[in-house]
C-alpha positions in Angstrom: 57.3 10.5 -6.0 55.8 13.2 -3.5 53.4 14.3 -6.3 52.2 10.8 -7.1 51.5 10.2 -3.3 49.7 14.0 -3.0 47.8 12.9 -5.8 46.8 9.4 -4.3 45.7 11.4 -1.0 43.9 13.8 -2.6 41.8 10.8 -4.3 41.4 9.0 -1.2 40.2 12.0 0.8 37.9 12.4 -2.5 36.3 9.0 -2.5 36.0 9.5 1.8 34.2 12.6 0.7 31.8 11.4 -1.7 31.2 8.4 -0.1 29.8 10.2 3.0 27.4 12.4 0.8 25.9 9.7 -0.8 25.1 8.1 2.5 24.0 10.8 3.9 21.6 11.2 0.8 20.5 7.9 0.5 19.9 7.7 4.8 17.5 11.4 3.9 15.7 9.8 1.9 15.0 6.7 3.6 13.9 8.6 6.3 11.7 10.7 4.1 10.1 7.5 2.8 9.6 6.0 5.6 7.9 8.9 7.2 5.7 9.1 4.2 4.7 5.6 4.9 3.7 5.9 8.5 1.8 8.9 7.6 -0.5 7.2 5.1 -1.0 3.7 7.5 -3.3 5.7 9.7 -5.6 7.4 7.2 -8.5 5.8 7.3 -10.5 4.0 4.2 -12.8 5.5 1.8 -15.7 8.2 3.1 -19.3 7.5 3.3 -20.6 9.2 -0.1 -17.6 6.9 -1.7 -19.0 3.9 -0.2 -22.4 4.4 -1.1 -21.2 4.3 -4.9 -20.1 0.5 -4.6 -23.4 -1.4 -5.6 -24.9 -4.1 -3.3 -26.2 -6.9 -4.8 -28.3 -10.5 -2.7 -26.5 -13.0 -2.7 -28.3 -15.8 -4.7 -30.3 -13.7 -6.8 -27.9 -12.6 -8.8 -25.7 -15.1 -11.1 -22.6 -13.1 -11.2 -21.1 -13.8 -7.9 -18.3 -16.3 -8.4 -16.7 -16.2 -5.1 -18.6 -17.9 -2.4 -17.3 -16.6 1.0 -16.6 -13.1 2.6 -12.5 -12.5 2.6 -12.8 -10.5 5.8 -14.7 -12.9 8.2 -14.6 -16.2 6.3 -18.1 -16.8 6.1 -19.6 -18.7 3.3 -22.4 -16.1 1.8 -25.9 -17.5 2.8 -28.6 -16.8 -0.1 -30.0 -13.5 0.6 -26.9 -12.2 2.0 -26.2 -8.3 0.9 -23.0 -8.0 -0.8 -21.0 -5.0 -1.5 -19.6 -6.1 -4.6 -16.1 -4.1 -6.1 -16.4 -2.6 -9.5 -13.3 -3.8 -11.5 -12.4 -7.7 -9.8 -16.8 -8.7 -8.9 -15.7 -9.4 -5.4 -18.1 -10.0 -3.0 -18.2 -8.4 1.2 -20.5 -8.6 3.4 -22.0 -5.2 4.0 -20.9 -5.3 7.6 -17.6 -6.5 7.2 -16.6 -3.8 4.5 -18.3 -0.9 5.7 -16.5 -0.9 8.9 
């Protein structure tokens, strides 16, 4: 009987044990993440040079423009508006609003 209840302790202050590791793991590595993710909210967007490789197209003059207003400020693109225009998706910025 007094081995069976040494045995039962021993697994208790196991699981106690282990238990506390894994938190203490698990609250690391939150901590980790989350400093990781501060870090890279205040880098700032792409450089100069990068932005001068997005192409700028006038609004109105060219056919492939499907969307008809500026997702920054809201605006509805006026014809002869120019446009930075993202590679992959064709959306359309006003050169002020996504340069900043």
């Amino acid at each position: 009987m007094g081995v069976i209840l040494a045995a039962l302790l021993c697994a208790l202050i196991g699981a106690v044990g282990v238990n506390s590791i894994l938190r203490c793991v698990l609250r690391c590595r939150y901590s980790f993440e989350l400093e990781r993710a501060q870090e890279g909210a205040g880098t700032p967007g792409l450089k100069k040079r990068e932005i001068a490789l997005i192409s700028i197209k006038v609004y109105g003059t060219d056919a492939n423009i499907k969307n008809t207003d500026c997702a920054i400020c809201l605006a509805q693109f006026k014809v002869g508006d120019k446009l930075r225009m993202l590679p992959i998706c064709n959306h359309g910025f006003h050169l002020t609003c996504i340069d900043t």
